[in-house]
BAMI-154611 format. One record per residue: residue in one letter; x, y, z of N, C-alpha, C in turn. Coordinates in steps of 0.2 Angstrom, whole numbers, padded with zeros to 4 digits, always signed. Atoms other than C-alpha are relative to their C-alpha. Example, Ala and Ser with C-alpha at 12.3 -4.5 7.8 and 13.67 -1.06 7.14 Angstrom:
BEGIN
A+0004-0006+0000+0062-0022+0039+0004+0006+0000S-0004-0006-0001+0068-0005+0036-0004+0005+0003
//
This chain:
BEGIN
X-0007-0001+0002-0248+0269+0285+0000+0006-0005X+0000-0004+0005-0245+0285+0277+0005-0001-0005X-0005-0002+0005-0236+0291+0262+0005+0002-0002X-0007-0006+0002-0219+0296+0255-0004+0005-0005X+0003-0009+0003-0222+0316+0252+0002-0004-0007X+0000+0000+0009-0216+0310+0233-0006-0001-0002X+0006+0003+0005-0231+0301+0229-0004+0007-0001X+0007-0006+0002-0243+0318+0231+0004+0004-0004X-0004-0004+0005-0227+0327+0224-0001-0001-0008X+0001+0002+0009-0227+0318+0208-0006+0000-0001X+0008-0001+0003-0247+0317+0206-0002+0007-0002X+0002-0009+0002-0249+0336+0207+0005+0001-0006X-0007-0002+0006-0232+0337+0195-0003-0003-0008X+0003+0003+0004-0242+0325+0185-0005+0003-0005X+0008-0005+0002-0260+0333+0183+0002+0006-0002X-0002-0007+0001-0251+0349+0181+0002+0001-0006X-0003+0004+0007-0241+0343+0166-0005-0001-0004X+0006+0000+0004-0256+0337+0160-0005+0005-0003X+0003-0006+0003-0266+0353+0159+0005+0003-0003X-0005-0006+0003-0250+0362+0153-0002-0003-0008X-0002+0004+0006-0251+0348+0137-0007+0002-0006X+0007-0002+0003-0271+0350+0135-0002+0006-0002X+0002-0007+0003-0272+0370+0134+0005+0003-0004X-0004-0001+0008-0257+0369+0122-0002-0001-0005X+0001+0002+0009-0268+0361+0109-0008+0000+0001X+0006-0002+0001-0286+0367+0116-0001+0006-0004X+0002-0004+0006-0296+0374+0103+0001+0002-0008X-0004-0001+0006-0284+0371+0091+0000-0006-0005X+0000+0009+0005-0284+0357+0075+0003-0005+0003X-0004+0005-0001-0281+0341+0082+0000-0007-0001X+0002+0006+0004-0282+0323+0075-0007-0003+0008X+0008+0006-0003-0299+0313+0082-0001-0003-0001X+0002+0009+0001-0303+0295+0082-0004-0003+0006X+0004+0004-0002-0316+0285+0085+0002-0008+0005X-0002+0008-0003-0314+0270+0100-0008-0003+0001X+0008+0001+0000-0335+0268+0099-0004+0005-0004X+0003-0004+0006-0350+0276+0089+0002+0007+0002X+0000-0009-0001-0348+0293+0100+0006+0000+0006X-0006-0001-0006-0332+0288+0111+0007+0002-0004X-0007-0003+0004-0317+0299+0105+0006-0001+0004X-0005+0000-0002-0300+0300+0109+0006+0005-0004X-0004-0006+0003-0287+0313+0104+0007-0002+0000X-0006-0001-0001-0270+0316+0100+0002+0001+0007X-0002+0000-0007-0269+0322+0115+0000-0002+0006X+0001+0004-0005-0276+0310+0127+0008-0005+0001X-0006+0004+0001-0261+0298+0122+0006+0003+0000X-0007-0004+0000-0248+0313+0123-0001+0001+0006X+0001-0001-0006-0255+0316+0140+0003-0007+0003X-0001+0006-0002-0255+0298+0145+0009-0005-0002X-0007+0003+0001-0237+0293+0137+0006+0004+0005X-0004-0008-0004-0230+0308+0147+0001-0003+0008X-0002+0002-0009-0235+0301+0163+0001-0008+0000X-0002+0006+0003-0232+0283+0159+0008-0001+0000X-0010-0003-0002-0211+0289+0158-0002+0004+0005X+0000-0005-0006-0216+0299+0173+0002-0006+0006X+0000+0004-0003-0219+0284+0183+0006-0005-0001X-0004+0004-0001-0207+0272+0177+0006+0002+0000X-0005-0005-0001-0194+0284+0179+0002-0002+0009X-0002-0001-0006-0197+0286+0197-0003-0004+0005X+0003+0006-0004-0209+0271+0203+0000-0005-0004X+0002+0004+0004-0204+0257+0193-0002-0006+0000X+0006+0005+0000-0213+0245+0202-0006+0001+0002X+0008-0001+0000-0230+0253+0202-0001-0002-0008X+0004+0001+0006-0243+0247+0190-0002+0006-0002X+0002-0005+0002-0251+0260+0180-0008-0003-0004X+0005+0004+0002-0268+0256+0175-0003+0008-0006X+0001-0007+0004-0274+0272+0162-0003-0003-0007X+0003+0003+0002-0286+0273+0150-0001-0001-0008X-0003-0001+0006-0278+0274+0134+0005-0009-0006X-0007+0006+0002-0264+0260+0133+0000-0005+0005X+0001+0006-0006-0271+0247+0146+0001-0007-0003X-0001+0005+0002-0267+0229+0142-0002-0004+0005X+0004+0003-0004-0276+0215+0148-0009+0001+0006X+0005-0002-0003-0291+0214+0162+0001+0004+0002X+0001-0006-0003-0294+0231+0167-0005+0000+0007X+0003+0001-0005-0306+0224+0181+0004-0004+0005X-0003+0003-0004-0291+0215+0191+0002+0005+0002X-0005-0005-0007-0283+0223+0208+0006-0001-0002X-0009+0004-0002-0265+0222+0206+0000-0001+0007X-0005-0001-0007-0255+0220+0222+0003+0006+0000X-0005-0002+0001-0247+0232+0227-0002+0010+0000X+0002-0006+0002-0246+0252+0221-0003+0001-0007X+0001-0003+0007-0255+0257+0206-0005+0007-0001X+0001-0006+0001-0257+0272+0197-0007+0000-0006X+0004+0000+0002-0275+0275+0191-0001+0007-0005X+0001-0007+0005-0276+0289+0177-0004+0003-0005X+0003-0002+0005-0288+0299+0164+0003+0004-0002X-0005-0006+0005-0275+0309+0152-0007+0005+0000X+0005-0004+0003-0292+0319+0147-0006-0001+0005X+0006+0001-0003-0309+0316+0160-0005+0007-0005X+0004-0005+0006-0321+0325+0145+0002+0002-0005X+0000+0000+0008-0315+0320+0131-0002+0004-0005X+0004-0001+0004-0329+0325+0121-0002+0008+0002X+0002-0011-0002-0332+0344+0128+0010+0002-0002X-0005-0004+0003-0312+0347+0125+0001-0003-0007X+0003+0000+0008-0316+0340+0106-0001+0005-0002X+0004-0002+0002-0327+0350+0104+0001+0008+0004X-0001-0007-0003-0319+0366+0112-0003+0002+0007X+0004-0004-0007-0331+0367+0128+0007-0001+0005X-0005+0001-0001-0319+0368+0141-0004-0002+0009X+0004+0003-0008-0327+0359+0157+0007-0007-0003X-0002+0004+0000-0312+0344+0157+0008+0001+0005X-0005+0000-0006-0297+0339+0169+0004-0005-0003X-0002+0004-0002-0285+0328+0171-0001-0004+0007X+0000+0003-0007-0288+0313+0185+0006-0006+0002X-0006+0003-0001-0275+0304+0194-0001-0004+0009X+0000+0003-0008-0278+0291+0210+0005-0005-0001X-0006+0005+0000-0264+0280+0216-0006-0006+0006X+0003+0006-0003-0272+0262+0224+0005-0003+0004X-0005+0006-0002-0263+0252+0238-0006-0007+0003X+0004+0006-0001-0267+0233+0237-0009+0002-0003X+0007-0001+0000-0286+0241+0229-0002+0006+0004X+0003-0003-0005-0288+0252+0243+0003+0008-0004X-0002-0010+0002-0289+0272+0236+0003+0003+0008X-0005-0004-0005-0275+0282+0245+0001+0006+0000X-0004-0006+0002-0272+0296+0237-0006+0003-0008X+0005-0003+0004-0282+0308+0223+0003+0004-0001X+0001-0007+0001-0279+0323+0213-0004+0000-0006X+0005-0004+0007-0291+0333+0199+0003+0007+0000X-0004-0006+0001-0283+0346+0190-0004+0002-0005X+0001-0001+0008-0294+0356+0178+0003+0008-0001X-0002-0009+0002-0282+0372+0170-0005+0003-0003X+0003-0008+0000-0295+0381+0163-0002+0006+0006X+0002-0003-0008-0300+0386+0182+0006+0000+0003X-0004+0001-0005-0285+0382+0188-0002-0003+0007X+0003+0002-0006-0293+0373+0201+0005-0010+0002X-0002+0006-0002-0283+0357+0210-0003-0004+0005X+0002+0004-0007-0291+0345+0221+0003-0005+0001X-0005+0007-0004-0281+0332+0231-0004-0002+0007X+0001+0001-0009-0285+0322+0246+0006-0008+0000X-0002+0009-0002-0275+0307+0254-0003-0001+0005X+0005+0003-0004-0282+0295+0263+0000+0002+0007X-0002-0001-0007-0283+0300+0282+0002+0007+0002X-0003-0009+0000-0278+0319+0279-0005+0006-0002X+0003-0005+0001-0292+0328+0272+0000+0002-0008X-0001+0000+0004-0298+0335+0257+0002+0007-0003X-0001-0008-0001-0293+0352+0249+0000+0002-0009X-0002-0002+0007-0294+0363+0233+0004+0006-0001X-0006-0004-0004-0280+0374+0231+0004+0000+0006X-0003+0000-0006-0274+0369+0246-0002+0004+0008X+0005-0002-0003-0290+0376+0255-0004-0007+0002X+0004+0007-0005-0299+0362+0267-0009+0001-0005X+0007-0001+0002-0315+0357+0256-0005-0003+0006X+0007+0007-0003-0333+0348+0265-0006+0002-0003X+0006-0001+0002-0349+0344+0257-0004+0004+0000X+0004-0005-0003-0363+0353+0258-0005-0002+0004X+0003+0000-0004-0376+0353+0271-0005-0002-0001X+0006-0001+0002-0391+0352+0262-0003-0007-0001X+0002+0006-0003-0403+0338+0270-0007-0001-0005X+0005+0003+0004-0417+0337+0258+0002+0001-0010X+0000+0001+0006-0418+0331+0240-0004+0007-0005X+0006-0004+0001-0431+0344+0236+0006+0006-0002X-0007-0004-0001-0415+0357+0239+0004-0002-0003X-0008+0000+0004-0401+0348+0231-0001+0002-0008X-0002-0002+0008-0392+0354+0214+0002-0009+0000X-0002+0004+0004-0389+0336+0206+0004-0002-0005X-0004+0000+0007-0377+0330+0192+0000-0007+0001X-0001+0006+0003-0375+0314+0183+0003+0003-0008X-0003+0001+0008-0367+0308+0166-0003-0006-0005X+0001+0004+0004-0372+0297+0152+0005-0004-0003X-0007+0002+0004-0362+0283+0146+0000-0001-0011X-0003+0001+0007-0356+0279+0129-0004-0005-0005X+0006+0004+0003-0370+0265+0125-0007+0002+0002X+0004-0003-0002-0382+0279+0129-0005-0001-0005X+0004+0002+0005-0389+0276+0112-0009-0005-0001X+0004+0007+0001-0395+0258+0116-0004+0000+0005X+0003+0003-0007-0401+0262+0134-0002+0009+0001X+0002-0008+0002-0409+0280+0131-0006-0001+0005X+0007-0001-0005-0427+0273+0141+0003-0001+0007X-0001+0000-0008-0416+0267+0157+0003+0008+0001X-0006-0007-0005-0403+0283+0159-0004+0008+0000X+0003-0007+0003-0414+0298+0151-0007-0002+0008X+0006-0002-0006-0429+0289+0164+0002+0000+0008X-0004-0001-0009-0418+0289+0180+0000+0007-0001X-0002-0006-0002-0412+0306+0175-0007+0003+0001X+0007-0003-0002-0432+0310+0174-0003+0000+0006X+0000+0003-0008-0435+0303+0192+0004+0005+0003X-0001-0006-0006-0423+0316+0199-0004+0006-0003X+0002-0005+0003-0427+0329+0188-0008+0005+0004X+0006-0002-0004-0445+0328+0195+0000+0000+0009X+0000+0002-0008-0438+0327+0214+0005+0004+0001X-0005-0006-0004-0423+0340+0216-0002+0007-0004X+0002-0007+0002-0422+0358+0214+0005+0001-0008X-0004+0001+0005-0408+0355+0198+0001-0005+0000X-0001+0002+0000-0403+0343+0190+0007+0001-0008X-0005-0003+0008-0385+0345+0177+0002-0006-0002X-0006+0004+0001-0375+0336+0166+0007+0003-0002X-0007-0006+0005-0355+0343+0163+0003-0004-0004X-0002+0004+0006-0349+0330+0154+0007-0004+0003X-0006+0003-0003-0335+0325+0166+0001-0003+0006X-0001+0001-0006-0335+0314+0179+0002+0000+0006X-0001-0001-0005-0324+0317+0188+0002+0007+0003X+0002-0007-0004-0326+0336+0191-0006-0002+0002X+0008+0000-0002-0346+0332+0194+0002-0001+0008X-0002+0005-0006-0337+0320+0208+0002+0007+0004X-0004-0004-0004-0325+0334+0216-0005+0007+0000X+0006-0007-0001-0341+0350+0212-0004-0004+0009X+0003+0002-0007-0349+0336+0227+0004+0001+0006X-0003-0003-0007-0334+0339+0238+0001+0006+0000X-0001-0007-0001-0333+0356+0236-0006+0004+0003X+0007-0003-0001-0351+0358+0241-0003+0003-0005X+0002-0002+0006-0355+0364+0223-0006-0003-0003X+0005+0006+0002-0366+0349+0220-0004-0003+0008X+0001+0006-0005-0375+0338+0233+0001-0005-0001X+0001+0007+0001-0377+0322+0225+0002-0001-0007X+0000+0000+0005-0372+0314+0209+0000-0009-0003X+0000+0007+0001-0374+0297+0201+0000-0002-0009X+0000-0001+0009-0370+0288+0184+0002-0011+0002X-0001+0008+0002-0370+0270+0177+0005-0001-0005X-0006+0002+0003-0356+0261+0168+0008+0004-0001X-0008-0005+0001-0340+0272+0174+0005-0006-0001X-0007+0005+0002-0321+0265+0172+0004+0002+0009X-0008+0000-0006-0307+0265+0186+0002+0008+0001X-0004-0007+0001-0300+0281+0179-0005+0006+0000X+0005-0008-0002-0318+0292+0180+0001-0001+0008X+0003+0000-0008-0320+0288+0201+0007+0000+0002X-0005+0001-0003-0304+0283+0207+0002+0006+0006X-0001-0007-0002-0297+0301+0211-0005+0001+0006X+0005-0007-0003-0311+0311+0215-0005-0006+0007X+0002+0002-0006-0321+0296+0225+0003+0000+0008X-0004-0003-0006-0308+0298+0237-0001+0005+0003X+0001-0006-0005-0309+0316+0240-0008+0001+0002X+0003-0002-0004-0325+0316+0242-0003-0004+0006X+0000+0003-0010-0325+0303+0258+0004+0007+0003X-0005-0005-0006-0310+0316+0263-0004+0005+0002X+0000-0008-0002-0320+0330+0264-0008-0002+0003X+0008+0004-0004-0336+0319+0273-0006+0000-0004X+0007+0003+0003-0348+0314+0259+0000-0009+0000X-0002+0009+0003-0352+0295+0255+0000+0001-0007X+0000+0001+0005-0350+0287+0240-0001-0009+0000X+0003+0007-0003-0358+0269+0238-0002-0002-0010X+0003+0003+0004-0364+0258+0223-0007+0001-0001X+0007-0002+0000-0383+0260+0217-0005-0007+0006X+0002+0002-0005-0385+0246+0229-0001+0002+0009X-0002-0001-0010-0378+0254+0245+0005-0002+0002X-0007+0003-0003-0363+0243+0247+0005+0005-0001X-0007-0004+0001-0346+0249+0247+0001+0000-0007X-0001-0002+0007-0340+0257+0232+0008-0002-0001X-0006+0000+0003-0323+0251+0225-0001+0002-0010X-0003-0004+0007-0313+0259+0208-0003-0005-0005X-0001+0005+0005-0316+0243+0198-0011-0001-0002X+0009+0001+0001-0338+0244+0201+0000+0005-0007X+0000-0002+0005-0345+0251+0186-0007+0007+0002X+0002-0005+0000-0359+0262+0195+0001+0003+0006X-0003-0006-0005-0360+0276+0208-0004+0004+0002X+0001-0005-0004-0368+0287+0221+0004+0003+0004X-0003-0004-0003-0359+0300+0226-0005+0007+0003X+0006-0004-0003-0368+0313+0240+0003+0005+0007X-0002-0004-0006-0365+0324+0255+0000-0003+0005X+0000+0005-0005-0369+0308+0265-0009+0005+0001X+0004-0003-0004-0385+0318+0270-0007-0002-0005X+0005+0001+0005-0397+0315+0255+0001-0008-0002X-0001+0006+0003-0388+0299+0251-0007-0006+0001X+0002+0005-0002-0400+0287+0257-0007+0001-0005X+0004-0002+0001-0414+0297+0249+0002+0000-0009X-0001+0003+0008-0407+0295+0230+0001-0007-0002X+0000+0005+0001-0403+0279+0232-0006-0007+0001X+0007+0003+0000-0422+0274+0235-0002+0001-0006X+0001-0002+0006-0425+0283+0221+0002-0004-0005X-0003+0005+0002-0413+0273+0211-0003-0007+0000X+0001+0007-0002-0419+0256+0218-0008-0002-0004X+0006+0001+0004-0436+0260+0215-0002+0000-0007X+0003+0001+0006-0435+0265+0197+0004-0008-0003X-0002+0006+0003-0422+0250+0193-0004-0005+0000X+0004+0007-0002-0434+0238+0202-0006+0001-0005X+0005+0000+0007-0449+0245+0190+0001-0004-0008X-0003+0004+0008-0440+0240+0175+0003-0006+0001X-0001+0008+0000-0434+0224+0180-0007-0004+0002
//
């Protein structure tokens, strides 16, 4: 079942809005607060997120909104229905901190099922969108992963979570595992550009533990549209609501995912 054109209409009008909000007050003095020891949040995350929040209930007022700011209750239940999956900021902590690698992300869910995606980061100006069944694009140019069938050969990226502190021997010794087996390995700080540099062919592969709804949502979508997979550290199907994540060209996928298995099983 496709879409009414408004929904991709208003998502792009959204993420767009959004960057317009965050390069008004990049680089510039902004209030900062702590939600954990090194998890921040900004004025601006929550002027992003109230922004689209009256956006939706304006013109979808019975979609849920799940976003990562002003969430109430379990954040791991489906709704029914349509919901709008949001990051006001993906990279918080590098637009803190003035770097400028961060986006806005934005997935709508029907019944659970991702249908739709956009990633907007303004300082590139770069857009990426896919709906389900359509394809994926940046700019409104047809993206597809890259080609590149050995590990030996891939650029890789991962991200580190927020309890990186307390789990520094598992995520520091996985990221060393690939480090010693691909041709790169990076970190940019935002997962869901990392996601969409996979469908752009920029990346091959990328993996991280303990994400939210609002890092994958989006961008895991576009990169099925534009023919990578994207799976659990297990292999299974990947839904918004899991916490970890392989994302790949589809071509290497199977060979990171050994990797992974093997070093988790050593440590357990």
């Amino acid at each position: 079942m496709s879409l009414p054109p408004s929904f991709l209409a208003t998502a792009v009008e959204a993420v767009l809005k959004a960057g317009d909000i965050q390069l008004a007050h990049f680089g510039r003095a902004m209030r900062v607060e702590k939600k954990g020891r090194i998890n921040l949040v900004t004025e601006v995350d929550l002027e992003v997120e109230r922004m689209f929040r009256a956006l939706v209930a304006e013109r979808f007022p019975g979609h849920v909104v799940l976003g990562e700011e002003f969430q109430e209750g379990d954040r791991s239940v489906i709704p029914a229905g349509y919901c709008w999956v949001f990051d006001p900021i993906d990279g918080t902590t590098n637009f803190a901190h003035g770097l400028p690698i961060f986006c806005a992300s934005l997935g709508l869910e029907r019944d659970g099922e991702r249908v739709l995606g956009v990633v907007y980061d303004p300082t590139r100006r770069e857009l990426f969108s896919a709906e389900r069944g359509g394809g994926a694009f940046l700019n409104g140019l047809r993206l597809h992963v890259s080609g590149t069938r050995a590990v030996i050969d891939a650029m890789l990226c991962t991200g580190f979570p927020y309890d990186v502190h307390g789990s520094r021997d598992e995520i520091v010794g996985l990221f060393g595992e690939f480090v010693g087996r691909a041709r790169a390995v990076r970190r940019l700080g935002s997962a869901a550009l990392d996601l969409c540099y996979v469908a752009a062919g920029r990346f091959d592969g990328f993996w991280e533990q303990r994400l939210h709804p609002w890092d994958t949502c989006a961008a895991a979508l576009i990169i099925e549209e534009a023919g990578g997979r994207v799976s659990r550290f297990d292999g299974g199907p990947f839904q918004s609501r899991d916490d970890n994540l392989v994302a790949t060209n589809g071509l290497v996928h199977d060979d990171l995912l050994s990797v992974i298995q093997a070093f988790l099983g050593r440590r357990s």
